[in-house]
C-alpha positions in Angstrom: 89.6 -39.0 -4.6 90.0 -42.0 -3.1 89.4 -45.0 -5.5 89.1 -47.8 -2.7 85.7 -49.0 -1.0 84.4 -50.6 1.6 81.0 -52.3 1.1 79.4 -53.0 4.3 76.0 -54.4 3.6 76.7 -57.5 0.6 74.7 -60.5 0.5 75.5 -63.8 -1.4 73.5 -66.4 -2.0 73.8 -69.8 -2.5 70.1 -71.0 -3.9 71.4 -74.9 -4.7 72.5 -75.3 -0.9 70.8 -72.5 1.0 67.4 -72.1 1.4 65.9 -68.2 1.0 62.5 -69.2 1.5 61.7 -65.5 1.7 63.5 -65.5 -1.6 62.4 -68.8 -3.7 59.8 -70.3 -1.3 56.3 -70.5 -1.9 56.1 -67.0 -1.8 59.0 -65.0 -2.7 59.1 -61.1 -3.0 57.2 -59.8 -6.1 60.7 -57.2 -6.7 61.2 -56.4 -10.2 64.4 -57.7 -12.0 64.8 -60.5 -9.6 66.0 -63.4 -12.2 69.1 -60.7 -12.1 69.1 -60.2 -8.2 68.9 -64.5 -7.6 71.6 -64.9 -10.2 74.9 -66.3 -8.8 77.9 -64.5 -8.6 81.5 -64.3 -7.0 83.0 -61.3 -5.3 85.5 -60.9 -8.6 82.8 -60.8 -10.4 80.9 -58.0 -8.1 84.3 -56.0 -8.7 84.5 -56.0 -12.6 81.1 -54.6 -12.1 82.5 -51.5 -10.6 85.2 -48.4 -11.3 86.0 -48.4 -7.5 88.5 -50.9 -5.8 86.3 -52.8 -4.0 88.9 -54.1 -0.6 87.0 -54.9 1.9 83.0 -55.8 2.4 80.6 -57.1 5.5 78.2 -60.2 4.4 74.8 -59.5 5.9 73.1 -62.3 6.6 70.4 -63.7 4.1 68.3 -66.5 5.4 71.1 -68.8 4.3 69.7 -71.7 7.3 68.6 -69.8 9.7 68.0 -72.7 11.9 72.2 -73.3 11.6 73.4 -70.0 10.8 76.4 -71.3 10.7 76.0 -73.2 7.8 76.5 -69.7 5.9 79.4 -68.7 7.5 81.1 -71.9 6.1 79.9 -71.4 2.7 81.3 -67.8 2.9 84.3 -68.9 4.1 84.6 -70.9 0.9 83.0 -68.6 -1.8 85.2 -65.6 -0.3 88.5 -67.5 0.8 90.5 -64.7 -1.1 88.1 -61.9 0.0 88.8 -59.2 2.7 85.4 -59.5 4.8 83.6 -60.0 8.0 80.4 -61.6 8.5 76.7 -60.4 10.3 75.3 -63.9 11.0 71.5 -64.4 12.2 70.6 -64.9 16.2 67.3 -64.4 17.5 67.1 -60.6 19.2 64.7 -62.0 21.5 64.7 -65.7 22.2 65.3 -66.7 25.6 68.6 -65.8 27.0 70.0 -69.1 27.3 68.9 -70.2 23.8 70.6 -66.7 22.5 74.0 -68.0 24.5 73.6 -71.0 23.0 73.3 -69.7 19.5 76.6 -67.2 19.7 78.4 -70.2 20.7 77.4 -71.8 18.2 78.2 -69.1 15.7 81.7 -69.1 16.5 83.8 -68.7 13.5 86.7 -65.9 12.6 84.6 -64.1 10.0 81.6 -63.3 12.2 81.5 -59.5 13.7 78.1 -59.5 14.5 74.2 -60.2 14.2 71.3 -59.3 12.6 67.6 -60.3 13.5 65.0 -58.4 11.1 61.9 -56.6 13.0 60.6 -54.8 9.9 56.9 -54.1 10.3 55.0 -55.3 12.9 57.9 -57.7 14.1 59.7 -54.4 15.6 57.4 -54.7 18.5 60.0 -58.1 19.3 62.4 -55.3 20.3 60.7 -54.1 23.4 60.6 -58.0 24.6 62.1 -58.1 27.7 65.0 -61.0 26.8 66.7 -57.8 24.3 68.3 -55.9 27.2 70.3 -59.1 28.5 70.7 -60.5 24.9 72.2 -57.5 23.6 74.5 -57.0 27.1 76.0 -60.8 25.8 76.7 -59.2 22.4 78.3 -56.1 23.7 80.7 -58.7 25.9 81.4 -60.4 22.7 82.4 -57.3 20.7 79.7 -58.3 18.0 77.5 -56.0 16.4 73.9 -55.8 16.3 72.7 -54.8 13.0 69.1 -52.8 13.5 66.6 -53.3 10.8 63.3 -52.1 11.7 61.5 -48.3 10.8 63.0 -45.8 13.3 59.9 -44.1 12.1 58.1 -46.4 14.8 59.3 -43.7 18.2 58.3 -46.0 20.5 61.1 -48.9 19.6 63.3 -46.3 18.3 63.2 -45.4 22.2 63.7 -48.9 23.3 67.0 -48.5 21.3 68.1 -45.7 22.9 67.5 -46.8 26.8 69.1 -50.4 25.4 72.6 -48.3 24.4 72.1 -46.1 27.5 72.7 -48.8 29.9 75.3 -50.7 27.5 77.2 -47.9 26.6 79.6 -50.3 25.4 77.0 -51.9 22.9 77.7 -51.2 19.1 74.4 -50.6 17.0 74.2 -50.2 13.7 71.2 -48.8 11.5 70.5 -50.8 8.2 69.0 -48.9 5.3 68.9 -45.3 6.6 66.4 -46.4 9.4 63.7 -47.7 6.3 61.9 -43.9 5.9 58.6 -43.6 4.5 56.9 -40.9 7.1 59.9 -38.7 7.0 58.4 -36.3 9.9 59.1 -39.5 12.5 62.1 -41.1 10.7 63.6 -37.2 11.4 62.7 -37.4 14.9 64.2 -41.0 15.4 67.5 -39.8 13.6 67.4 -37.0 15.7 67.0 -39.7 18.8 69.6 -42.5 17.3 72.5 -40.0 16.2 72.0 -38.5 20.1 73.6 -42.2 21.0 77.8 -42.5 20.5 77.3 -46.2 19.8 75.2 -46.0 17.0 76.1 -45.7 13.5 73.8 -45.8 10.3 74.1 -47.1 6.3 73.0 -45.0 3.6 71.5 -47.7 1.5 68.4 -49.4 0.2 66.7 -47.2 -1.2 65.4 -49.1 -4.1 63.0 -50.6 -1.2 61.5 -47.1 -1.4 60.5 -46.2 -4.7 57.8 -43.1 -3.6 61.0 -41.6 -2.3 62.4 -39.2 -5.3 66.0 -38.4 -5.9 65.6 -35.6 -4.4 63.9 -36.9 -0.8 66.8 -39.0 -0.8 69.4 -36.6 -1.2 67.1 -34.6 1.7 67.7 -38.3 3.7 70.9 -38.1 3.2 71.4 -34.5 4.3 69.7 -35.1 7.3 71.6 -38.0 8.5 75.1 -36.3 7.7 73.8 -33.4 9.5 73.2 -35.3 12.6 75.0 -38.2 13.0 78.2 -36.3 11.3 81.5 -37.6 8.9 82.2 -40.4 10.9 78.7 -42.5 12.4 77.6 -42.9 8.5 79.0 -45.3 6.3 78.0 -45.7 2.3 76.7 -49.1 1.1 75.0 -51.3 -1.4 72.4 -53.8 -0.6 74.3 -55.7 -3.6 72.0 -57.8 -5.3 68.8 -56.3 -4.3 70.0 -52.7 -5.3 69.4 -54.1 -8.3 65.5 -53.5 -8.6 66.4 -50.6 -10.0 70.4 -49.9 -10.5 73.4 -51.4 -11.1 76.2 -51.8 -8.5 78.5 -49.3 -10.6 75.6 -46.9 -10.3 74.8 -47.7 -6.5 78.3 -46.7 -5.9 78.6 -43.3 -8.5 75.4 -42.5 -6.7 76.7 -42.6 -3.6 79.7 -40.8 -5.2 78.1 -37.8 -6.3 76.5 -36.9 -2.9 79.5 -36.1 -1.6 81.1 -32.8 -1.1 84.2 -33.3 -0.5 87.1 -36.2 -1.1 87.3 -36.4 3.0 83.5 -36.9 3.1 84.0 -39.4 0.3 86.6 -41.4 2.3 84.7 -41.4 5.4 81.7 -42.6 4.4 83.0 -45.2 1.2 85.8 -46.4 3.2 87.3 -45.4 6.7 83.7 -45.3 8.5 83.6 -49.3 7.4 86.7 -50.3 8.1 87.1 -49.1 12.0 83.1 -50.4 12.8 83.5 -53.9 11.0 87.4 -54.1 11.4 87.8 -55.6 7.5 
């Protein structure tokens, strides 16, 4: 068993400099434990908190300035100066193509391997604007990412998805959070749509965002995805803090751990799956 991981879906923060208003604004999220999830901490810290070799993570963005995103990409570049990591910075999925041109420009920075725009809720309907098709062609010429969080349960985007990696074949999509299931029925049938597309991969993670769903419904997830999307589309990860609601990052990770069947399955998802998608 392999004792090395790759975490692909970290966030720091930064609450003197940054702002986080969805996180310390006038209305932050009610999540339990969250004097523990705000709390700062460095990524020598994050490994003493863990049995596994932690060599490698991705930074998901986390409403650092989100009017300058690339303020957080110089912070990072600072708080993780002897890290091994790559960066998802923030871009909006579908501003007007020339403000989106002007905002990868603008990102430019070694660390950054691509972007993430959240269209959880009634925001995924931003996915079927018309500026995504051409937004997402200028992110599959920059070999950046573009990091998917909305519910795949919702068929409808789900299929926007697919016709947008269709026509950009070159286009890498990942899935945040297992696709965010709650109606399991249409999150199968939007796995079933997503793992039909080569350029789309998927994290197992954030589940504490689900709490209806038991141990076992997640094992059943995970099962699911795996059978699917196969070994090498899936990749393990954290949601470090905010997997903190209800488990620590040494139990995220033995969790994770004890789904697997296999040391290959282990390495593919905890490690080798990370490292050839984010190149960390």
């Amino acid at each position: 068993m392999s004792e090395r991981i790759i975490d692909p879906h970290v966030h720091f923060f930064n609450l003197a400099q940054g702002q986080y208003d969805w996180l310390q604004g006038n209305n932050p999220v009610s999540w339990p434990n969250l004097a523990k999830i705000k709390a700062p901490i460095t990524a020598a810290q994050l490994q003493q908190q863990t049995q596994f070799e932690l060599a490698g993570l991705v930074h998901i963005e986390a409403g650092y300035d989100n009017q300058q995103p690339i303020n957080e990409l110089l912070w990072l570049a600072e708080h993780l100066a002897d890290q091994n990591y790559k960066a998802i910075s923030f871009a909006k999925i579908d501003g007007h193509p020339s403000n989106f041109n002007a905002a990868i420009t603008a990102l430019s920075h070694p660390s950054l391997i691509g972007i993430r725009d959240i269209t959880q809720g009634s925001d995924a309907i931003r996915l079927s604007n018309s500026n995504c098709l051409e937004n997402l062609a200028l992110l599959s010429s920059e070999q950046l990412i573009f990091e998917a969080q909305f519910a795949i349960e919702n068929l409808a985007i789900t299929q926007h998805i697919v016709n947008y990696c269709h026509q950009l074949p070159q286009l890498q999509i990942v899935i945040n959070h297992a696709g965010l299931p709650n109606d399991l029925l249409d999150w199968q049938q939007g796995i079933r749509q997503l793992a039909q597309i080569a350029n789309c991969r998927i994290k197992f993670s954030g589940f504490e965002l689900f709490p209806a769903l038991s141990q076992n419904l997640q094992q059943l997830c995970f099962e699911f995805i795996i059978k699917h999307f196969g070994l090498h589309r899936v990749m393990f990860a954290s949601n470090f803090p905010v997997c903190q609601i209800n488990a620590s990052y040494q139990q995220c990770w033995h969790s994770h751990y004890q789904r697997c069947t296999s040391d290959n399955m282990w390495s593919q998802l905890s490690y080798k799956n990370a490292q050839y998608c984010y190149q960390v």
